[in-house]
N, C-alpha and C positions, 0 to 999 in steps of 0.2 A: 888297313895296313898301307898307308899312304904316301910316295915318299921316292919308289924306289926309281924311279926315271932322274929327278932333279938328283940323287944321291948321285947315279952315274956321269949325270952332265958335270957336275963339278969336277967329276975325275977326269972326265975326256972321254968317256968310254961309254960303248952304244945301249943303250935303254933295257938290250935283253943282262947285260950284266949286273944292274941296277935290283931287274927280278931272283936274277942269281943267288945275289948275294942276299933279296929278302927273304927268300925259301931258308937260307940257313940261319938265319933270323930265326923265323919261327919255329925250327928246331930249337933253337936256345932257350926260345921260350917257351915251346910245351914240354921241353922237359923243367924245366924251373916250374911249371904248373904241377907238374905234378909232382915233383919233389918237396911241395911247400903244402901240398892236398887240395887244391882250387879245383872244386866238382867239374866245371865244366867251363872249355874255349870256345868259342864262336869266331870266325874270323870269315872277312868278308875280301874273298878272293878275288872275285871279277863280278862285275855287276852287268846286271842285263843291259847297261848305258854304255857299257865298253866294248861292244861289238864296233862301236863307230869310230874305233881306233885303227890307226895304219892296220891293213890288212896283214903286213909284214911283219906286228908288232901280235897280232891276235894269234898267228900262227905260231911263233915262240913262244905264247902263253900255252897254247895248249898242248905244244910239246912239253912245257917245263912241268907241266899240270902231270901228265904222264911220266915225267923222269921223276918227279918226285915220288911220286904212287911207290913205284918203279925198285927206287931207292930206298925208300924211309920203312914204308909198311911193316917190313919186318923185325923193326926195332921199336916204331909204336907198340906193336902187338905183342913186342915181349918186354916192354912197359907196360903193360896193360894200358893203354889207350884205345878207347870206341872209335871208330872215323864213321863219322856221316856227312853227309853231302843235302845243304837245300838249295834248291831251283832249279830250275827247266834244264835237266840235263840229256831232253833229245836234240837240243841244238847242237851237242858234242860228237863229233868223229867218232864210228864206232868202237875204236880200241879205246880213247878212253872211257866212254861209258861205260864197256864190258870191266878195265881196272877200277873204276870207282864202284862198281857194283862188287868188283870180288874183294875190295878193301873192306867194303861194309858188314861182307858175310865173313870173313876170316877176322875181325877183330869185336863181330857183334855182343860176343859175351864179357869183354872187357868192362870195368870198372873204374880202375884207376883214376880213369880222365875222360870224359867225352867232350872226343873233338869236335865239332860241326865247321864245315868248310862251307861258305857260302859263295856259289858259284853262278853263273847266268843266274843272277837274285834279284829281284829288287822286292822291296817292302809293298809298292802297290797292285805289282805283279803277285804278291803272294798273298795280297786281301783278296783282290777279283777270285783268285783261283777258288781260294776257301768257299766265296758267297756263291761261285759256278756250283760246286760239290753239293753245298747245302741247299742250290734251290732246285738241283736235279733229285735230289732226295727229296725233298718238299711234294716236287712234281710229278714222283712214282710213289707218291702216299705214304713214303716210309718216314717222315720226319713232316712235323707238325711247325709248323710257321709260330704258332705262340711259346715253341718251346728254344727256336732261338734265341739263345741270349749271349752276354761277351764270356761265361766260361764255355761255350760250345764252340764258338767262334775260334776263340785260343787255341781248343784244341782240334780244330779243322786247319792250322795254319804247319806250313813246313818245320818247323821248330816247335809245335804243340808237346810235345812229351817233356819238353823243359821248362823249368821255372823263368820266368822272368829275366833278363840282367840285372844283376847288383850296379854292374859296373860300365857303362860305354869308354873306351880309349880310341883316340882318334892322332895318327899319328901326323907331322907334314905338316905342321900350322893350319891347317881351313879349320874352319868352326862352323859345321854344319853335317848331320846324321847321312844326306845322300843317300834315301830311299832305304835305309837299311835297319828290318828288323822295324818297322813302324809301329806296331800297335805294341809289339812286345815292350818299347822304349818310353812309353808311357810314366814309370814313376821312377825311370835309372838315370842312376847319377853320369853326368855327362863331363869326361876330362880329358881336355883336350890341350897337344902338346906339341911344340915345335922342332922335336926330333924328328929325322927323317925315320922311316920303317926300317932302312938295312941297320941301322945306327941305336936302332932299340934295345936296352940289355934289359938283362934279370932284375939291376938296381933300376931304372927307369922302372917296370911294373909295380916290383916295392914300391918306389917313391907314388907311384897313384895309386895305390892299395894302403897306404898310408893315409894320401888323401884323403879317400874313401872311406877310413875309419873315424877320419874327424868330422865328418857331415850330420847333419843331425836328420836323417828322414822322416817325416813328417805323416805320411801320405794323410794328408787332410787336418790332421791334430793340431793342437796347438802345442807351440815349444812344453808347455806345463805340465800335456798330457803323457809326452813322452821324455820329460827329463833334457834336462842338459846336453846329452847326445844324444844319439840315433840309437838304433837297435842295432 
């Protein structure tokens, strides 16, 4: 969700406004998710690379991180929206550790939608972790080294209980993944868009889920094997 800083500089107005206004963003869009039935959001909140941001600017985040909880929770949850949280979230102040833990246990049995917020994340931070796990379990005898392989792996990683993404959106013009969700990102479709994050509507997701229905995926096959388009 990339965007929302230069969003606000163009208005004149200071960088936490920018976040403001992305938080109600992504209201607009998980409720368009799941009024349209799309299983599951992933969105990549703060990356473990953004600690190296104004100290004055991280502090806002993790306030807005809490007003949102704060806020929204109770209308996810009667959405039926799952909220889960990946990455190292002992970096985080204890109130909102304590709210992201009781969002997860108050909307765990949801359906609807599973949100995944990814927070203090990055994609190599969350390989290392997985191969720690797995070779402390190698190393107390409970897990056999020939029996690692890449669906164990998957499912050691912060997002393991999810399929794959269909779909990467990248919002702000860069063209580039930025550590997120690496292994997961492997055979998803990658589209990437010069809207800013606050600036993202319901018709903009349409329009790349549109995209994404004209691609033909492949994973490995030849156009012939698999027709004309994609699965």
């Amino acid at each position: 969700m990339d965007g929302n800083g230069r969003w606000a500089r163009a208005r004149g107005l200071p960088r936490a406004a920018g976040h403001e206004q992305g938080v109600r963003c992504l209201r607009r869009i998980v409720e368009h998710c799941v009024g349209t039935g799309i299983p599951a959001l992933t969105v990549f909140a703060f990356s473990s690379e953004n600690w190296q941001r104004p100290a004055t600017e991280v502090a806002v985040l993790m306030d807005l991180f809490l007003a949102a909880l704060d806020q929204h929770v109770d209308a996810l949850h009667r959405n039926g929206v799952r909220v889960s949280f990946i990455g190292d979230r002992t970096a985080f102040p204890a109130r909102l550790q304590d709210a992201i833990a009781a969002a997860e246990q108050r909307t765990a049995g949801n359906a609807a939608l599973d949100l995944v917020v990814a927070a203090n994340y990055g994609g190599r931070w969350d390989l290392a972790r997985a191969c720690r796990e797995m070779g402390a379990q190698a190393a107390a005898g409970a897990l056999s080294p020939e029996a690692i392989d890449e669906a164990l792996l998957a499912r050691h990683l912060s997002a393991g209980r999810l399929p794959d993404p269909d779909l990467f959106i990248r919002t702000g013009g860069e063209r580039r993944i930025s550590n997120f969700l690496l292994w997961e990102l492997a055979y998803t479709e990658l589209y990437f868009t010069d809207v800013l994050w606050p600036d993202f509507t319901p018709a903009d997701l349409d329009a790349a889920i549109d995209w994404f229905g004209r691609r033909q995926r492949r994973f490995g096959r030849t156009p012939d094997q698999v027709g004309e388009r994609g699965p």
